[in-house]
C-alpha positions as CSV (number, residue, x, y, z in Angstrom):
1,X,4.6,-32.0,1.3
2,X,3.1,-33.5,-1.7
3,X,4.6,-36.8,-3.1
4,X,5.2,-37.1,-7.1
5,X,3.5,-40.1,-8.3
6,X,4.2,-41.3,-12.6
7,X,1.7,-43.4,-14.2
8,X,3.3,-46.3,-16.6
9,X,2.9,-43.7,-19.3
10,X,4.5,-41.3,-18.0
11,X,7.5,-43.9,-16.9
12,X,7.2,-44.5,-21.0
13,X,7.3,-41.0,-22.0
14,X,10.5,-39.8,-19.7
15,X,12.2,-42.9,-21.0
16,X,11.1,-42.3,-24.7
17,X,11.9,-38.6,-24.4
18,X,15.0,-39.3,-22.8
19,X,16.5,-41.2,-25.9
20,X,15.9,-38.9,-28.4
21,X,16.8,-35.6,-26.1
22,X,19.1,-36.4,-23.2
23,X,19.2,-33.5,-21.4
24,X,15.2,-32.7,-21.1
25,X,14.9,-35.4,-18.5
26,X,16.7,-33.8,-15.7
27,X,15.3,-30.2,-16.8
28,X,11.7,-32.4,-16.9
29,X,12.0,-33.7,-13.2
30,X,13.4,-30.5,-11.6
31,X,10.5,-28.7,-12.5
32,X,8.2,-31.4,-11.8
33,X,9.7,-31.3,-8.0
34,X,8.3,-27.7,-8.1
35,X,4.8,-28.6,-9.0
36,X,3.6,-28.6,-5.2
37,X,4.7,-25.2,-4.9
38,X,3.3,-23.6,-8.5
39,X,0.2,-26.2,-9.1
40,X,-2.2,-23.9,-8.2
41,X,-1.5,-21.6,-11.2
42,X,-1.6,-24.3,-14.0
43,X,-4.5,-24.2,-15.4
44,X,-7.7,-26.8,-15.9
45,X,-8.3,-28.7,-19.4
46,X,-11.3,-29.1,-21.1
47,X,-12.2,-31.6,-23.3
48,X,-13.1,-35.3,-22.8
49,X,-10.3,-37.2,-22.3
50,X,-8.5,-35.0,-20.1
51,X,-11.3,-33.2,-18.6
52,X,-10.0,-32.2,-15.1
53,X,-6.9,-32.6,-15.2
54,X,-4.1,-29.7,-15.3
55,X,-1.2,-29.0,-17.6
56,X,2.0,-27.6,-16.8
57,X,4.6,-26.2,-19.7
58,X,7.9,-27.5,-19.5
59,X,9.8,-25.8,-22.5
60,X,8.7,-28.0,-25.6
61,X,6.9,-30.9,-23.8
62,X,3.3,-30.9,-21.5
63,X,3.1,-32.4,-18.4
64,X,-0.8,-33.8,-17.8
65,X,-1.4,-34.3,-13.8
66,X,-4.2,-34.7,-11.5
67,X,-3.8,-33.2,-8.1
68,X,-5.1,-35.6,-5.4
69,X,-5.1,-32.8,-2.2
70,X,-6.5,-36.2,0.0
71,X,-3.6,-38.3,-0.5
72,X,-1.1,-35.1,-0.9
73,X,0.1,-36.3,-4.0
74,X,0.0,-35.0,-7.7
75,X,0.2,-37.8,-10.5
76,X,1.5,-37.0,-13.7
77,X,-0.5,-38.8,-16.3
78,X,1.5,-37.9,-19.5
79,X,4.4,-36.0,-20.9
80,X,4.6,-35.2,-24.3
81,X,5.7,-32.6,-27.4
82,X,3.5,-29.9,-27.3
83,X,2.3,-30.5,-30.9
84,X,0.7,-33.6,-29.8
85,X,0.1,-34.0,-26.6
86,X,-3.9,-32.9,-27.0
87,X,-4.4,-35.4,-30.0
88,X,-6.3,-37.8,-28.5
């Protein structure tokens, strides 16, 4: 079974998101505990900051992870508004 592993920014982004829209958290980490199971079908950015990495769609916000298959673990880099998750 993989592990779900949040980078400070992520930690930053549930608590942000969680103060402005209080029910998207608990929508947010349910579907994050399915990643393991539906990983395989997200799909692979391009660009240079987030080159490698995979996206997932979670209603309005983006979660940005890295799957590490070695460690069995997925680490969610990010979560963010659509609009402006790709801005950097």
């Amino acid at each position: 079974m993989f592990q779900i592993l949040y980078t400070e920014e992520a930690k930053a982004k549930l608590e942000e998101i969680a103060n402005t829209d209080p029910k998207s958290p608990r929508i947010i980490f349910d579907h994050l505990n399915k990643l393991p199971q539906i990983y395989r079908t997200d799909p692979f950015l391009k660009g240079s900051y987030f080159q490698g990495l995979r996206r997932n769609r979670i209603g309005r916000y983006r979660a940005i992870y890295r799957v590490l298959e070695k460690e069995r673990a997925i680490r969610i880099i990010t979560l963010e508004h659509w609009k402006s998750v790709y801005d950097r």
